[in-house]
C-alpha positions as a Markdown table, in Angstrom:
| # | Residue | x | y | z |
|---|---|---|---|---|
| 1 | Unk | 20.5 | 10.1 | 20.8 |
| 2 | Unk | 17.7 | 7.6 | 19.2 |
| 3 | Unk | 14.3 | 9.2 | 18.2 |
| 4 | Unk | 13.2 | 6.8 | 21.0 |
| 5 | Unk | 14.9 | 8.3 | 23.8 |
| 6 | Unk | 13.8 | 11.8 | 22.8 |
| 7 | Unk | 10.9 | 13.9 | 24.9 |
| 8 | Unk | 7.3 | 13.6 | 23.0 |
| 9 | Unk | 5.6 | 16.9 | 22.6 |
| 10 | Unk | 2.2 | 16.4 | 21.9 |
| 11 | Unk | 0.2 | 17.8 | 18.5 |
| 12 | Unk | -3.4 | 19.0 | 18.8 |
| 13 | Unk | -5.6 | 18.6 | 16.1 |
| 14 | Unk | -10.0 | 18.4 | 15.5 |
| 15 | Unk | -9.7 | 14.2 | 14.5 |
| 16 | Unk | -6.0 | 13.3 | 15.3 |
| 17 | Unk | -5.6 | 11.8 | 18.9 |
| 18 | Unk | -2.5 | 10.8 | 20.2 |
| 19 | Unk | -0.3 | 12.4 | 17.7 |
| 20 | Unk | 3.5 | 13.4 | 19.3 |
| 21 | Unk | 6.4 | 14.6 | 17.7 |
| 22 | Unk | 9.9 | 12.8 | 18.7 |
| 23 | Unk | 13.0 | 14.8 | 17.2 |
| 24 | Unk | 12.2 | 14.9 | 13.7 |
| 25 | Unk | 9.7 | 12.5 | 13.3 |
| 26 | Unk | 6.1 | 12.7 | 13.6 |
| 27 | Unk | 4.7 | 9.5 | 15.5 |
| 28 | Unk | 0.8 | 8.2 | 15.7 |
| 29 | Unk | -1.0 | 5.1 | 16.7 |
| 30 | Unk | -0.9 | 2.7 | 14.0 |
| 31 | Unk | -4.4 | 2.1 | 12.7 |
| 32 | Unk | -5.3 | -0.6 | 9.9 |
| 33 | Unk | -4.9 | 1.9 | 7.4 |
| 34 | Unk | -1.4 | 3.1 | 8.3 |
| 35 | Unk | 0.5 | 0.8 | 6.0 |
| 36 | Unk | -1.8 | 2.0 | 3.0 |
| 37 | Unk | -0.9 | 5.6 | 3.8 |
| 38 | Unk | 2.9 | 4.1 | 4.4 |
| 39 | Unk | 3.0 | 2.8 | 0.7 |
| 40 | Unk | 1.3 | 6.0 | -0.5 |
| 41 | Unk | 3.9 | 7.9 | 0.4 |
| 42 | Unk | 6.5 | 5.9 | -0.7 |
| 43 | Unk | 5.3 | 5.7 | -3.6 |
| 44 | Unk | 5.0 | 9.3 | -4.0 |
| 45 | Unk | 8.3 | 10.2 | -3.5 |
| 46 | Unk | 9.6 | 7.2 | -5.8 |
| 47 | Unk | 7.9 | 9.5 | -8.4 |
| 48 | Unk | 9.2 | 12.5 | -7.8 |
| 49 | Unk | 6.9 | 14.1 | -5.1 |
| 50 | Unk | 8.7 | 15.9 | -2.8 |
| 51 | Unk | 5.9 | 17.9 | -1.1 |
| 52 | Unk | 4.9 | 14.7 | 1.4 |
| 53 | Unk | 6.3 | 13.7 | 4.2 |
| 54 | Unk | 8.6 | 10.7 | 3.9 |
| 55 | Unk | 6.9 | 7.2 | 5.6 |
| 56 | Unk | 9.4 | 6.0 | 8.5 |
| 57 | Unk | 8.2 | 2.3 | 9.6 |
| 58 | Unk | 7.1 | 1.8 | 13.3 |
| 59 | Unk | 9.0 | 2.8 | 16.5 |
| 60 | Unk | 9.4 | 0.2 | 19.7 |
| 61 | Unk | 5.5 | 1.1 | 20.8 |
| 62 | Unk | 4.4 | 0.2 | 17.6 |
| 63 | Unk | 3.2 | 3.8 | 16.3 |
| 64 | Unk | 4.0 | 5.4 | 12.6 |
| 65 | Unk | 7.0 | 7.5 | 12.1 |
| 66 | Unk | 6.4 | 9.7 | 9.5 |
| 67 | Unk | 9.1 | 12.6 | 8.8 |
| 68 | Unk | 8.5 | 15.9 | 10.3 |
| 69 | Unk | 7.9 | 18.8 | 7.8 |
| 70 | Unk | 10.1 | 22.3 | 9.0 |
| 71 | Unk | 7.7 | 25.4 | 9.2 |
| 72 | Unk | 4.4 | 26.6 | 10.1 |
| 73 | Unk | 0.8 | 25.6 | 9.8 |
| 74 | Unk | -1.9 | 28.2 | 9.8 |
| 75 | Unk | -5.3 | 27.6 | 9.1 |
| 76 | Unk | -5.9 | 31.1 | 8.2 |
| 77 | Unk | -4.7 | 31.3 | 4.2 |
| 78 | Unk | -4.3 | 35.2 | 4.2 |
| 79 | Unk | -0.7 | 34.8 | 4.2 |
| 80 | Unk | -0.5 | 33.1 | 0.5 |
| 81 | Unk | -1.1 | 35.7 | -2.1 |
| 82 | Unk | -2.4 | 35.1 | -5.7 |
| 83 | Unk | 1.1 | 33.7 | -6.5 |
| 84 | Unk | 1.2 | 31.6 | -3.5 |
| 85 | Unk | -2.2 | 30.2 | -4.9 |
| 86 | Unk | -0.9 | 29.0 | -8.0 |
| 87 | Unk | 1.8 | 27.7 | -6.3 |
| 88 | Unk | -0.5 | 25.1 | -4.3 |
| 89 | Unk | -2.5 | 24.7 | -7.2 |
| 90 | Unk | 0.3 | 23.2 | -9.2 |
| 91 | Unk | 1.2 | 21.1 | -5.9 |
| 92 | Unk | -2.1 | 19.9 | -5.8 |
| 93 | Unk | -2.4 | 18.8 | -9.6 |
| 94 | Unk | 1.6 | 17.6 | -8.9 |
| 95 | Unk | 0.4 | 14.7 | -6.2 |
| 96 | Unk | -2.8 | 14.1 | -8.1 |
| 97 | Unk | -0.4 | 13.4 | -11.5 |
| 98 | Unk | 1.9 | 11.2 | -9.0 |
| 99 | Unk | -0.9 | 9.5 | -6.9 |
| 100 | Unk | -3.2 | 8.4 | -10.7 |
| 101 | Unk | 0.2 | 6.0 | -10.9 |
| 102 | Unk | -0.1 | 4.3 | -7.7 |
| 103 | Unk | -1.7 | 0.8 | -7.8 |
| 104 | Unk | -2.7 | 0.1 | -4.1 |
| 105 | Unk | -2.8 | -3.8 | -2.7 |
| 106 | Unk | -6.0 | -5.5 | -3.3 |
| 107 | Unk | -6.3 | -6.0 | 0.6 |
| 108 | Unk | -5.6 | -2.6 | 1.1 |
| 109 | Unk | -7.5 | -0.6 | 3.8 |
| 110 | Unk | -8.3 | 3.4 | 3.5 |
| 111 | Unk | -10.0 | 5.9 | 6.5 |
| 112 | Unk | -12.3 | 7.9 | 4.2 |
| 113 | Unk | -15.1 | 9.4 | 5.9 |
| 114 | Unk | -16.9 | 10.8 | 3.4 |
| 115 | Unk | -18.2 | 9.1 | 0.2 |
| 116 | Unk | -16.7 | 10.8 | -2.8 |
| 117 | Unk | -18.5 | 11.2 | -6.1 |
| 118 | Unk | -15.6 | 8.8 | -8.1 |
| 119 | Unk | -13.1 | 6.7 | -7.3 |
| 120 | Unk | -10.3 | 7.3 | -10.2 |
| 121 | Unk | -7.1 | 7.8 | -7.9 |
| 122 | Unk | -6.1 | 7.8 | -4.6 |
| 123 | Unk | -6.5 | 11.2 | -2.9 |
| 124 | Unk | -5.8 | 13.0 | 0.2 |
| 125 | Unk | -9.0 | 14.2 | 1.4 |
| 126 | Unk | -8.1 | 17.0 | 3.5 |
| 127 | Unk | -6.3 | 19.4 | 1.1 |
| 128 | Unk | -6.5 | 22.6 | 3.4 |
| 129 | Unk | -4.6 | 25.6 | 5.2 |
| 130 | Unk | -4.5 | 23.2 | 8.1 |
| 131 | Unk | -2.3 | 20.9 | 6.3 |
| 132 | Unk | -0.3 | 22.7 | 4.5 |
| 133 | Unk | 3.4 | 23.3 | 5.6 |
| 134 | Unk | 4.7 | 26.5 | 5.1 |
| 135 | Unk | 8.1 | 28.1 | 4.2 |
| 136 | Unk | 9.4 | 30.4 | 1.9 |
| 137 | Unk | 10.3 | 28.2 | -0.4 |
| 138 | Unk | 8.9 | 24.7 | 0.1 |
| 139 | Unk | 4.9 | 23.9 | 0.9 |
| 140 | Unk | 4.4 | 20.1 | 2.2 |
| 141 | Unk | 0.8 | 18.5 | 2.7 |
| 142 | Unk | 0.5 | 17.1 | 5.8 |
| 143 | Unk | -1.9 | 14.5 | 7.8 |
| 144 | Unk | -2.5 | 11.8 | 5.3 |
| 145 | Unk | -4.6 | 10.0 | 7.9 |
| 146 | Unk | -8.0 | 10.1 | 5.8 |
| 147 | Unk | -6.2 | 9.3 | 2.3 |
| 148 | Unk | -8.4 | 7.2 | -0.4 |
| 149 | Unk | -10.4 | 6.8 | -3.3 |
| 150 | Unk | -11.5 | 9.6 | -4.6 |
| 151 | Unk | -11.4 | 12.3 | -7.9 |
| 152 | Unk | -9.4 | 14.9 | -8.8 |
| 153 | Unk | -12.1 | 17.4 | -8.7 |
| 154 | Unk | -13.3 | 15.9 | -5.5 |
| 155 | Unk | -10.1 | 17.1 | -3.7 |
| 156 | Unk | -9.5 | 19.9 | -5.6 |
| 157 | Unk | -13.4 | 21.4 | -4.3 |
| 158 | Unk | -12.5 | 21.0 | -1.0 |
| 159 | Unk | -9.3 | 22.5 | -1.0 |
| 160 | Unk | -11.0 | 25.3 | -2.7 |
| 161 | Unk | -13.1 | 25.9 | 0.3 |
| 162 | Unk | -10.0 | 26.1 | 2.2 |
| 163 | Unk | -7.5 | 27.8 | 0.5 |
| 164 | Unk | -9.5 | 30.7 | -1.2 |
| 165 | Unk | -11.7 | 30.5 | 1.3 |
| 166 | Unk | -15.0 | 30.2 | 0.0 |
| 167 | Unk | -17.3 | 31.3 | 3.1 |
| 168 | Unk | -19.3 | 34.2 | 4.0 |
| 169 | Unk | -17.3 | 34.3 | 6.9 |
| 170 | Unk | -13.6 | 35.4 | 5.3 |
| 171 | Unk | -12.7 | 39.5 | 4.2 |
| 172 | Unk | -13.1 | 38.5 | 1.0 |
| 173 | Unk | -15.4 | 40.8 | -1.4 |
| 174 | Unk | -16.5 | 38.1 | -4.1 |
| 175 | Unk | -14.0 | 40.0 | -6.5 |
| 176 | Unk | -11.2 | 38.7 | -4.4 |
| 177 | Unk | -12.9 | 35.6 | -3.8 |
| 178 | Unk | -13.3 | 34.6 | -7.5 |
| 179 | Unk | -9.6 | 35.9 | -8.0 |
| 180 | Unk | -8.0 | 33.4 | -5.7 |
| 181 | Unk | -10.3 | 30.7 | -6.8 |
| 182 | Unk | -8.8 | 31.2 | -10.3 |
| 183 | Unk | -5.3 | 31.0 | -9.0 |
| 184 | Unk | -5.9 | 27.9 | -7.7 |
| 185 | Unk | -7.4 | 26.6 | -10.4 |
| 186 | Unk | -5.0 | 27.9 | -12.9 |
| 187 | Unk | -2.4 | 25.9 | -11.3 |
| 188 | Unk | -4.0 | 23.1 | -11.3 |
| 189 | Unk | -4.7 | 23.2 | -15.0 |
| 190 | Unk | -8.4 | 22.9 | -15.3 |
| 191 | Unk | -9.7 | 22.9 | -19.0 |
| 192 | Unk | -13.1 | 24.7 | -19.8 |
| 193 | Unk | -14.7 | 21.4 | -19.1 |
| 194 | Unk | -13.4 | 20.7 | -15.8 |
| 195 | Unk | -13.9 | 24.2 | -14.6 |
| 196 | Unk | -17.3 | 24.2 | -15.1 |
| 197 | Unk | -17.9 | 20.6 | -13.5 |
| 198 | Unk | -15.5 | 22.0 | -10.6 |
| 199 | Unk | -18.1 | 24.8 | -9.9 |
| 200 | Unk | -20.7 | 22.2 | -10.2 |
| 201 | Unk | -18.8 | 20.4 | -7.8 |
| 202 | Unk | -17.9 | 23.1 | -4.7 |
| 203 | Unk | -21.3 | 23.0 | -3.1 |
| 204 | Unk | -21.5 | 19.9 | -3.5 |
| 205 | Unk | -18.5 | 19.3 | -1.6 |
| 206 | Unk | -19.0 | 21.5 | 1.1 |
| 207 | Unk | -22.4 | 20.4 | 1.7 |
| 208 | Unk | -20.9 | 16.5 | 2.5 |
| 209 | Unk | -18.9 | 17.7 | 5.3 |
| 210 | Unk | -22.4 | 19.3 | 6.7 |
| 211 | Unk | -24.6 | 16.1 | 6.0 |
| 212 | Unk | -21.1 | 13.9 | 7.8 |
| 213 | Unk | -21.0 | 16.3 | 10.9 |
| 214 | Unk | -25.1 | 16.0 | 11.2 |
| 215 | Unk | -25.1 | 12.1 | 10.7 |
| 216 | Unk | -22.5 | 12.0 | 13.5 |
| 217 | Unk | -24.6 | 14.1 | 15.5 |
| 218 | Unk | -27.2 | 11.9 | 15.4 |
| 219 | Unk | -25.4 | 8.9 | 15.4 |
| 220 | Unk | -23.1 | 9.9 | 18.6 |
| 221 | Unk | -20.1 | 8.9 | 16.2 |
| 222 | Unk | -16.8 | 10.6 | 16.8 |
| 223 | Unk | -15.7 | 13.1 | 16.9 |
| 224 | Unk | -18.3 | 14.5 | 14.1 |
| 225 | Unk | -20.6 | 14.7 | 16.7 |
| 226 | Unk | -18.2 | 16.8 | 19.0 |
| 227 | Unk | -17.4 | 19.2 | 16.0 |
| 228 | Unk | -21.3 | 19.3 | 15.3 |
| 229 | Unk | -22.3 | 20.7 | 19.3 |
| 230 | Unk | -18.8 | 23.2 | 18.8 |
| 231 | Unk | -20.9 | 25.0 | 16.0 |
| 232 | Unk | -18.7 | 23.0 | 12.7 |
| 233 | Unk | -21.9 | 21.9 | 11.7 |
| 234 | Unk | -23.2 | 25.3 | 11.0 |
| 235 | Unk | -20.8 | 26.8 | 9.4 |
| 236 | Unk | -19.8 | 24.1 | 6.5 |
| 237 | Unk | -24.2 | 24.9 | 5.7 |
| 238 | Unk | -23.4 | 28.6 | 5.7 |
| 239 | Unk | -20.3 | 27.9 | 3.4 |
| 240 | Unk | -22.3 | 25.3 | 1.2 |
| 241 | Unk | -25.3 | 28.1 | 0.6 |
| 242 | Unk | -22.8 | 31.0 | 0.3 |
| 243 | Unk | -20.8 | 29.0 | -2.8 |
| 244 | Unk | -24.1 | 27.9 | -4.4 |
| 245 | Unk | -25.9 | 31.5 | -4.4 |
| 246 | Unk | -22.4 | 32.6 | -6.2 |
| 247 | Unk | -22.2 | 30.2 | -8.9 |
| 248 | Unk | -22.0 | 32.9 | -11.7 |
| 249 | Unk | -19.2 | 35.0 | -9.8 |
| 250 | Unk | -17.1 | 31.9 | -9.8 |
| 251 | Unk | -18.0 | 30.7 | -13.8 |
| 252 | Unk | -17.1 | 34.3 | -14.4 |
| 253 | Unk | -13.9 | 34.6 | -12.4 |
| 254 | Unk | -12.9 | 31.0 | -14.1 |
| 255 | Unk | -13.3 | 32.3 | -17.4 |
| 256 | Unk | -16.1 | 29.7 | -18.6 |
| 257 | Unk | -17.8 | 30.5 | -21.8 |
| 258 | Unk | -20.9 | 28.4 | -22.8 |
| 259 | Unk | -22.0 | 27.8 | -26.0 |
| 260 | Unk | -25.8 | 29.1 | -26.8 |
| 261 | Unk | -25.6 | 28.5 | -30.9 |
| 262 | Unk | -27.5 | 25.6 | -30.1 |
């Protein structure tokens, strides 16, 4: 039987619209930046990256085929324990190593919605719980829809947020809280340096995904503007303020040291 002749069972998502899966594919309308994200990819797994899903051309209605990932998304990141942590960690630093090798077409096109604070590598943008698939033994980030320009630290921040999760909502103490935080971060492979300009950068972060969901409030764009009136809005402030009123428990739980001899 082709891919094409198989039943589509739609995915729901909070952006994605009109995203099926066909057999064991993934298919979604092709946008302008589809054939960036389609030579991402590639090129990710030319170097070794394994934790992607594999880019699959177009089908008869024109839509990308990307390779469906086996196992389970959760947005909740209970289920991955200090160990697991480092494990995404290294992941993370993994596609950032492969990605910093990738030389995109002059002409190419990216989705990135929110301005990012440097452009050194292409990035994924939405490093989170949500798009991460999980098995015992494999993870595979998902959704590469709003890949770009961006920074390492710029990704890694926002996967922080996810991952750990950094918000006064989660049944974290702050203990536990800085404890994931530094298995993340230790396997990524931050130096003292970048640690501290990574908790320089987590409010920061957090507080652009407020400022995008308010200006598509008041712009009517979507759908930041349906997230703002569903409460998103709201939250990514609480998150933002919660981070930045903790910024010693996270520069002690990453082991920064700062030199007052001068």
């Amino acid at each position: 039987m082709s891919h094409d002749s198989q039943d589509e069972v739609p995915l729901a998502g909070n952006v994605a619209i009109g995203v099926v899966r066909v057999g064991d594919t993934i298919r979604r309308p092709a946008m302008p930046w589809s054939t960036s994200v389609d030579a991402l990819l590639a090129h990710l797994h030319e170097v070794g990256f394994e934790e992607a899903p594999h880019a699959l051309g177009y089908d008869k209605a024109g839509r990308q085929m990307i390779s469906f990932a086996e196992g389970y998304v959760d947005p909740d990141p209970s289920d991955l324990d200090i160990s697991r942590l480092v494990e995404v960690g290294q992941v993370i630093r993994r596609l950032h190593d492969a990605s910093s090798s990738f030389t995109p077409r002059a002409d190419a096109i990216w989705n990135v919605a929110i301005t990012p604070d440097r452009e050194d590598l292409i990035c994924h943008h939405d490093l989170a719980p949500w798009n991460l698939v999980r098995t015992s033994s494999q993870l595979t980030f998902i959704d590469w829809d709003g890949a770009g320009p961006g920074s390492r630290l710029w990704d890694l921040a926002y996967a922080a947020h996810g991952f750990v999760p950094l918000s006064p909502g989660a049944p974290l103490s702050d203990e536990i809280a800085g404890q994931r935080l530094a298995a993340l971060v230790e396997g990524y492979g931050l130096d003292q340096e970048e640690r501290a300009d990574l908790v320089d950068m987590l409010g920061q972060r957090i507080r652009s995904m407020y400022e995008l969901l308010k200006r598509g409030h008041e712009t009517g764009t979507e759908p930041w503007s349906r997230l703002w009136n569903e409460g998103h809005g709201t939250v990514w402030l609480a998150d933002a303020v919660y981070v930045d009123d903790r910024r010693t428990t996270w520069t002690a739980a990453l082991g920064i040291t700062t030199d007052s001899s001068g």
